[in-house]
Every structure is written in structure tokens, then in C-alpha cells.
N, C-alpha and C positions, 0 to 999 in steps of 0.2 A: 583765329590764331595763324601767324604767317611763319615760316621756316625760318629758321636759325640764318643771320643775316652773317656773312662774314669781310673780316677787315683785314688788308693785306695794308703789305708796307711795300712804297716803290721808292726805290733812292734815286736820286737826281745826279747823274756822273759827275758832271759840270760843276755844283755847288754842295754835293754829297749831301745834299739837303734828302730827310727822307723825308716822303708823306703815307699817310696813315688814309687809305683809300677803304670805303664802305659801301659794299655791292647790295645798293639798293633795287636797280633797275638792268634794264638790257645794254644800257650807253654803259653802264659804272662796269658791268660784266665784259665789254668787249676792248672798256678803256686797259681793265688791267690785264688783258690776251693780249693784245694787242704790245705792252709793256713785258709780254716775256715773264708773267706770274702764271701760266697754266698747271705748273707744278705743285704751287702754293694754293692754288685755286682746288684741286684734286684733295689735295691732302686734307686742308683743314676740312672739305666739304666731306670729305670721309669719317676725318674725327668726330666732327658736330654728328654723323649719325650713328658712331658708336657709342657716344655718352649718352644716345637716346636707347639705345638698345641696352645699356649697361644699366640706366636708370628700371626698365622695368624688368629685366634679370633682377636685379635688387630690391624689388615691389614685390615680386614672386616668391623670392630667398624669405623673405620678412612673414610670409604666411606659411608656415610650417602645414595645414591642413590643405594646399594644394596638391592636388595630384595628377587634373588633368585642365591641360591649357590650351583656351581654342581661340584660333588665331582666322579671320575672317578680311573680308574686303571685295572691292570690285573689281572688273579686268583688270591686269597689269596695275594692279598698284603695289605687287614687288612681295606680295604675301611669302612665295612662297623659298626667296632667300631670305627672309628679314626671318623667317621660321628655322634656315638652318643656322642665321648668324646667331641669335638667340640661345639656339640649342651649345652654340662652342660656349657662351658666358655663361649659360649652365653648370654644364660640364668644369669649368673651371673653377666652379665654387663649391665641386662636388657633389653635385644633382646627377643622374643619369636621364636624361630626355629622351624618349621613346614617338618615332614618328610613325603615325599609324596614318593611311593614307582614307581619306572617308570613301573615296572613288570605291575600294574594294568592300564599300556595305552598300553597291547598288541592288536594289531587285533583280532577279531574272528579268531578260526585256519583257516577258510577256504580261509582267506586271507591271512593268513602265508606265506611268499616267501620259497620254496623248496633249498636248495643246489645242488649238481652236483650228488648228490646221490638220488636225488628225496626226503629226507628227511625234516619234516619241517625246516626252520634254525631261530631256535629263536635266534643266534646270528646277524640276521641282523638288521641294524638300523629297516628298513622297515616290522619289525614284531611290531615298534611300529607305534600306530597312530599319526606321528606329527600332524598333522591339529588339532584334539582334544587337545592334550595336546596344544601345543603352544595358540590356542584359551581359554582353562583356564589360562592359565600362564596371556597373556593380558586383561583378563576381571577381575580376582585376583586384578591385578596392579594397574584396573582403578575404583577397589572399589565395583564391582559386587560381587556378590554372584553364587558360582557353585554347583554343586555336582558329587564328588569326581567318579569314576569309580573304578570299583573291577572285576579282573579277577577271574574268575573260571576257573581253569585247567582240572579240571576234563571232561568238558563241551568243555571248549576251547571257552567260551564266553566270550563277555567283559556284566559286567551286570553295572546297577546302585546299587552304594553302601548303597544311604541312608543317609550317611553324607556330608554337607552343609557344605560350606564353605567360608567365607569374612576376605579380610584381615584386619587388624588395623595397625596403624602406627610402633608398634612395632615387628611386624611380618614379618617373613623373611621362603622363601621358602626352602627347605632341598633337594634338589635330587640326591640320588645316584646311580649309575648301570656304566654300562662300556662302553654305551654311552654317556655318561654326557657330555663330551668334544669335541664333535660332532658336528661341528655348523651350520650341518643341524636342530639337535634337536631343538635348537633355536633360530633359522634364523629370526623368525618374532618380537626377544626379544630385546630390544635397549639394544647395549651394558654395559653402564653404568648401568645398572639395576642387572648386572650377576656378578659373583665372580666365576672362575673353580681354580678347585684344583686336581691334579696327587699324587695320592697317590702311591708310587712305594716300590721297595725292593733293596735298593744297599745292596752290600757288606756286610754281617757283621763283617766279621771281616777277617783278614788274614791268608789264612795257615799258610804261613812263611813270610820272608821280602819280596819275591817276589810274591808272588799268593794272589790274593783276590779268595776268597771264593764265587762261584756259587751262583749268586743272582737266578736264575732258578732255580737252586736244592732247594735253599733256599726257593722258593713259594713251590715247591713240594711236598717240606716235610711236611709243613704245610697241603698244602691241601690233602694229604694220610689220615694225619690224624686225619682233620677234616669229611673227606670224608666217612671215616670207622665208626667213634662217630656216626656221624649225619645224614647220609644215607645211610647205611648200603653197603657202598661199600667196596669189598677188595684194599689191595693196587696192585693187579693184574689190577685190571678195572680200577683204577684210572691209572696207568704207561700208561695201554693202550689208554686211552683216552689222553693223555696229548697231543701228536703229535695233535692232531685235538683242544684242546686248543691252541694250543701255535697258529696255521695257522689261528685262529677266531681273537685272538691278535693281531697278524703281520698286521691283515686286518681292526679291528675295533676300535683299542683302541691305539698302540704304533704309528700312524700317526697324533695324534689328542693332542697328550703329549706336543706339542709344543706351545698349545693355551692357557693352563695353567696360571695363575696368578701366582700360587705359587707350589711347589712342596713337597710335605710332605714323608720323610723317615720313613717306619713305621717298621725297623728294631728295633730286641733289641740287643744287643749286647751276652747277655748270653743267647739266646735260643734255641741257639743248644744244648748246654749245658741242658737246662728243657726239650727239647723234645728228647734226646736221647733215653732213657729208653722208653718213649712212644711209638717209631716209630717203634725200632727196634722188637720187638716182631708182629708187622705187617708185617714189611718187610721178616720174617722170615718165612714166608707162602706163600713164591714166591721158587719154586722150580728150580733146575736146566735144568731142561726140559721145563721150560715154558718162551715161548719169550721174557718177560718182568726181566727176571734174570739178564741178564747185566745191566740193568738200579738201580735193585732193591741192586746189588752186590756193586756199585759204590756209590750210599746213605749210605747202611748201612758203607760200609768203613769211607767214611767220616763223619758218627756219631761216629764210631771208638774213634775217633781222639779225642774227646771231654771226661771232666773229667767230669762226671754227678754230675746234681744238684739234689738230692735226694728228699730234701725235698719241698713237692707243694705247700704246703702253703705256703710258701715265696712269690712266683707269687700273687700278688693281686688281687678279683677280678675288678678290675675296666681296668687289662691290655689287653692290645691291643691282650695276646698270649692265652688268654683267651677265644678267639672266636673260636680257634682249639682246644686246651686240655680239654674245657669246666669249669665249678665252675665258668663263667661270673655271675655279678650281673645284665649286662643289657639283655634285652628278646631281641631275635631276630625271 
């Protein structure tokens, strides 16, 4: 399945002739920037992902026996705004969404399951406590009252938070993280009660008639440069660490895509296009002598390729690309 293809109109001064232009590929994306659509190009690519968001709001709405909805995926494929845009078309149909964060049902580190490297592995399901959560999820359900758990990291405790919690009839659970879709997480949850959703990254758009464009490259770039904003990493530590992302994937998250209700494309179409200018001044702090250069050579090429989109404010913030480049209006 490839992303919502869109079709802009460019009028011709000279002959007021318009034409009706379809961004198949990277030439048809840079033809219509290049003609001064970059606004047209924002917008629609913004709409086409609210009618996708709107569509499973509307799937959710339709099963009255949902209560709690677990929202899953790989790095940066945009989980966890697509989670809070979700939650406002909730909210607008008179649902209340409730975001419980999974981070705050980790173990005490001491129970941390180690990797092959002796290192703790908080990518294991079993760094969370199912028993605890699954036993609030079913006391939530049956109208009890809990209170919420809160990790400290620093500590590596799981503490009580303090905050009290009962559901009402219009309240509907929110979880996201990269187990969500894991059905040991909730194994104890009657099915009908759960809604999963795969947030992924196809394609955005096409080289040429024949190459789709690195949906992998495509998270990557994203997360360098989330990585770099928001936690002070270079994009040398990010390249380097990606191999050991991609093997917690392979292991955690892309065997469990199948259980899914729905699937959500959290591509835009133009945002190579917005993050070129961004990345490449990151990437360009990967030297030739340092192992992570071919990787960093092969991105920046393929930003290359892209006619940049100059101006940022065009990106709204309410967009999904907005959780990497930053200026989001939602807090994370």
C-alpha cells in the first residue's frame, strides 16, 4: 500500500491555462516547489493525514465495547503525535482518552532483564510489569479505582504516583510504546474491550517510476534529527546505534504488526523535502574517517535529491513532523 498520492494545480500566467500536476515521484515533488506550491503541498499533505486519523476515530466510535487503545510501532514512526492527534478526534465525538504512559509500568532496574551484553535491556517486553498493569487495566474496566504508578529513572524505581484513577463511561484507555501490540501485554484483557493500531512509515514517495524511497532511511532521518534537538545526540551516535535499534524491532515490535486493527501511515509526502536543510548540516559532522560515513554519505545524498522547502512555518504545528523539527503545540 503506498501513501495518499496528491494532485496540485499550477496555472500557466502566459496562457492561464491550468494543469493538474500528480506527485508521483521526487522530479513531480520538486517540479511543483519549485512552481511556488509549497503551501498547497503542506496543506493537502496535512489533510490526507487527518482523514486518515479521522477514519480510525470513526472505527473506534463504531465499537461501543472499546475501552482501551494500544497504539504501537517502530522508531520515529511518529506514534506518539499520531496518539495525541487521535486523542483531540476523540475528544470531539465526546470520548474522553486517557494517556497512560507504559514507560511508568517498568520493573525496579533490579529486575531489568539484561541482554547478551549484560546490559540492562529496557527493550524487553519483561522490563515491564505485566501483572501490575494488566491487573489495573481489569480493575479500571470493572469500575474500581487505582493509582497510577510513576517511574523514576534516575533511581530505577517504580514509585506511587499519587494520582487516582476511575473510569466513567465515557473514558477510553490511551497506550502507547512499542509493545502495545504485544499480546502478552494484554493477555488478561478480553479482546473486544482493546482497539491496536500500527503506526508505520511506507514509502514516501518515489525516486523514480521504479524505486520507492527507503522507508528505513526515512525513520532515520527523522530520528538524527530528533535525536540531536532533544537529546543532545550527534548524528554519529544515532547511525551508530541504529543497527542495535533496528535488532530490538526485528524482535519486539515488527512480529506483533500483524495483530493490528488498523494500520496508520504516518508519512508526509513533502518532508523530505522540510527536513533537508535540517539534517544535512548534522550529517555534515560525520567525517570521512569515522565508521558511520557511508551510512551518513548515503542520507545526505538522498536529501540531495530534494528541492527544499524553505519556509517553516508552513508546517503547522499541530503536524505529525513536528515531533522531530520541533515548534509542536502538543508537550511531549
Amino acid at each position: 500500500m503506498e501513501p495518499d498520492k496528491i494532485i496540485l494545480q499550477i496555472q500557466d500566467k502566459k496562457t492561464q491555462e491550468i494543469e493538474f500536476v500528480q506527485l508521483h515521484n521526487i522530479k513531480d515533488l520538486n517540479h511543483a516547489i519549485r512552481e511556488g506550491l509549497m503551501k498547497d503541498i503542506v496543506n493537502m499533505s496535512e489533510i490526507l493525514m487527518d482523514k486518515r486519523i479521522d477514519a480510525i476515530a470513526n472505527e473506534i466510535i463504531e465499537r461501543p465495547n472499546v475501552k482501551v487503545i494500544l497504539v504501537a510501532g517502530p522508531s520515529s514512526s511518529g506514534k506518539t503525535t499520531f496518539a495525541k492527534r487521535l486523542s483531540l478526534h476523540l475528544m470531539a465525538n465526546g470520548l474522553k482518552p486517557y494517556p497512560i504512559s507504559l514507560d511508568d509500568y517498568f520493573v525496579d532496574r533490579i529486575r531489568t532483564p539484561r541482554d547478551e551484553s549484560g546490559d540492562y535491556d529496557y527493550e524487553s517486553i519483561y522490563a515491564v510489569d505485566l501483572e501490575l498493569l494488566q491487573n489495573h487495566i481489569n480493575k479500571l474496566l470493572h469500575g474500581e479505582e487505582i493509582e497510577l504508578p510513576r517511574y523514576d529513572f534516575p533511581t530505577g524505581t517504580s514509585q506511587l504516583s499519587g494520582r487516582k484513577l476511575r473510569m466513567d463511561d465515557d473514558m477510553i484507555l490511551l497506550f502507547e510504546g512499542i509493545h502495545a501490540l504485544n499480546l502478552e501485554l494484554t493477555a488478561q484483557i478480553p479482546e473486544e474491550n482493546k482497539f491496536r493500531i500500527y503506526a508505520s512509515v511506507l514509502a514516501p514517495i518515489r525516486v523514480d517510476e521504479e524505486k520507492l524511497l527507503s522507508r528505513t532511511d526515512s525513520r532515520l532521518i527523522r530520528r538524527i534529527l530528533r535525536d540531536y534537538r532533544y537529546r543532545g545526540a550527534s548524528a554519529q551516535a544515532t547511525i551508530s546505534r541504529w543497527p542495535s535499534v533496528r535488532r530490538g524491532e526485528d524482535k519486539w515490535v515488527f512480529p506483533f504488526q500483524k495483530y493490528a486493527n488498523v494500520e496508520f501511515n504516518s508519512v508526509q509526502i513533502y518532508e523530505m523535502a522540510v527536513l533537508r536543510n535540517k539534517v544535512l548540516p548534522i550529517l555534515s559532522e560525520i567525517t570521512l574517517d569515522m565508521p558511520e560515513y557511508e551510512v551518513s554519505d548515503r542520507l545526505r545524498r538522498l536529501l540531495l535529491m530534494f528541492t527544499p522547502i524553505e519556509d517553516m512555518t508552513l508546517t503547522p504545528p499541530t503536524s505529525l513532523l513536528r515531533e522531530f523539527m520541533g515548534g509542536s503545540s502538543f508537550k511531549y
